[in-house]
C-alpha positions as CSV (number, residue, x, y, z in Angstrom):
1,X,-32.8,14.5,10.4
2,X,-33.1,13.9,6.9
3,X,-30.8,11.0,5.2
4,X,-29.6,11.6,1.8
5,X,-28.9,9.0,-0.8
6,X,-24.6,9.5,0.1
7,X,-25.7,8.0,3.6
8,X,-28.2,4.8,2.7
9,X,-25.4,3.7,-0.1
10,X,-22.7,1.5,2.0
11,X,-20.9,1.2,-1.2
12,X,-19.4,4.9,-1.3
13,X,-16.9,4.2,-3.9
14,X,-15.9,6.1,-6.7
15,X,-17.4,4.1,-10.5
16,X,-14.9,3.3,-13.2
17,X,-16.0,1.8,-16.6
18,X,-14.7,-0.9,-17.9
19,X,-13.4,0.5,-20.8
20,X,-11.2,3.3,-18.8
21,X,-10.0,0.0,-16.4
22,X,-9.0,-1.6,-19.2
23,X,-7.1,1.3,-20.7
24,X,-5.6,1.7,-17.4
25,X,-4.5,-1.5,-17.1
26,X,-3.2,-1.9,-20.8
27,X,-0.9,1.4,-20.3
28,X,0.5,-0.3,-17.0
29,X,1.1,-3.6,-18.8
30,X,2.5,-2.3,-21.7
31,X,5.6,-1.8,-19.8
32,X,5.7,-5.7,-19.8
33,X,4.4,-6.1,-23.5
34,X,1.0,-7.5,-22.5
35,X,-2.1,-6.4,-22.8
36,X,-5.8,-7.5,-21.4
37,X,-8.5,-8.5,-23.9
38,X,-11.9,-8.8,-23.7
39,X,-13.5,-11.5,-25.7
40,X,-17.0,-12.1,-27.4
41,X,-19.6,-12.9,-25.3
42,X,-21.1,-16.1,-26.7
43,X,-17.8,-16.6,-28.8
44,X,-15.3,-20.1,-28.1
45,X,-12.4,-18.3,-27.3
46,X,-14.8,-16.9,-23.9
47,X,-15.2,-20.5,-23.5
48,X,-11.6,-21.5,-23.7
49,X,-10.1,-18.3,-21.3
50,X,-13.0,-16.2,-20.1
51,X,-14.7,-12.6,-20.8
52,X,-11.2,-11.4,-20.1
53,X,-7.8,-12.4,-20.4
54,X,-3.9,-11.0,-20.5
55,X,-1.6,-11.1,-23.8
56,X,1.8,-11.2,-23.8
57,X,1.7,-9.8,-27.6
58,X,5.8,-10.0,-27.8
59,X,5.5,-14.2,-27.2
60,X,1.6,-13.8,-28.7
61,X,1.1,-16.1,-25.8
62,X,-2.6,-15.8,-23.2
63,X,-0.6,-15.6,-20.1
64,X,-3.3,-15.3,-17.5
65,X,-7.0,-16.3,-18.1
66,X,-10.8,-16.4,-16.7
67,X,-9.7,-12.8,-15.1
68,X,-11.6,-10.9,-12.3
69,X,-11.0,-7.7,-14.0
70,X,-11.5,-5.0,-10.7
71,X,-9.2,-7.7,-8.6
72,X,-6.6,-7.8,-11.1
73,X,-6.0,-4.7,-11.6
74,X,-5.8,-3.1,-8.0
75,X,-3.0,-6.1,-7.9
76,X,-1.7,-4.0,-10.4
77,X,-2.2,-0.7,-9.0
78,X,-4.4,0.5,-11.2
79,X,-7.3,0.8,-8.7
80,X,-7.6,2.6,-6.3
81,X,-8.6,1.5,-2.9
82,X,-12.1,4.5,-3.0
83,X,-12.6,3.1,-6.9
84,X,-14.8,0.4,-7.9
85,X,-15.7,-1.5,-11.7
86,X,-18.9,-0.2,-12.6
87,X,-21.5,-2.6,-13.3
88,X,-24.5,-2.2,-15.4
């Protein structure tokens, strides 16, 4: 019996971009008036509060930092459990 590629891969999850997470996640939290940002690689503000981070733009306040992008947004219900962040 023959195996295809479907079968060898344990990781049969469905790949998301980060750009369409992020837009996910920035029309969920819009409800809330924050928003997640992504900063320069290389830059101090990735230094100070990490590659990603949420806004509260109505305060202009960073209220979470040094985010883990695919956990928080299945917190957030904008994952689904067969979706995963596509990494390159």
């Amino acid at each position: 019996m023959r195996r295809s590629k479907m079968m060898t891969n344990p990781d049969r999850r469905v790949p998301v971009s980060e750009r369409a997470l992020i837009a996910r996640l920035n029309r969920k939290l819009a409800e809330d008036d924050w928003m997640v940002k992504v900063a320069r690689p290389g830059s101090r503000l990735e230094n100070n509060v990490g590659r990603y981070y949420a806004l509260d733009y109505r305060l202009n306040a960073v209220m979470h930092t040094h985010l883990d992008l695919e956990t928080f947004a299945a917190d957030k219900g904008c994952l689904a459990a067969y979706e995963r962040l596509e990494t390159s």
